[in-house]
C-alpha positions, 0 to 999 in steps of 0.5 A: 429790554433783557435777554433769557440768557439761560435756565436751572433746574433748582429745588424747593424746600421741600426737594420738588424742582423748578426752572429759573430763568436766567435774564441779562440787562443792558450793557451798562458803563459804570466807575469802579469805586476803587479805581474810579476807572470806568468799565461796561457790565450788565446786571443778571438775575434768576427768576422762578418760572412755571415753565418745564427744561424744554420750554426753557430752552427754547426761550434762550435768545428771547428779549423781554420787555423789562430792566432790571433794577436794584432794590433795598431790602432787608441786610443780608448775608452772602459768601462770593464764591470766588473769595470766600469774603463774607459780604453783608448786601442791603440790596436784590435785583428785580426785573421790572 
């Protein structure tokens, strides 16, 4: 199951908006590569919707039938915001 956890309102390219939806997973606990210590995380993902800001929100607390998965793709380039690092990711997160 995941859980609508919030919405954006985001922008096309051609400058149009639309709403993402916000969708949060399972907790799941993991080991940390460096420490090898474990820790509980879920995974989160944005997805586009065909929903308008009111609809949106009324959907925040709503549990969907899913998971959300990781999936190889294409490498990619991504700056995390919090370090300025710059990151090259051979994944994306999926609901499915």
């Amino acid at each position: 199951m995941v859980t609508v956890s919030g919405f954006a309102e985001r922008q096309r390219k051609d400058g149009s908006p639309f709403i993402t939806l916000e969708l949060t997973g399972s907790v799941e606990i993991v080991e940390s590569q460096t420490s090898g210590k474990m820790y509980a995380t879920v995974r989160k993902v944005s997805i586009p919707s065909t929903f308008d800001a009111s609809i949106a929100q009324a959907m925040i607390g709503q549990k969907i039938e899913g998971e959300i998965v990781r999936v190889i793709c294409e490498p990619y380039e991504f700056v995390n915001p919090r370090t300025n690092e710059l990151l090259t990711l051979r994944h994306s997160l999926d609901v499915s």
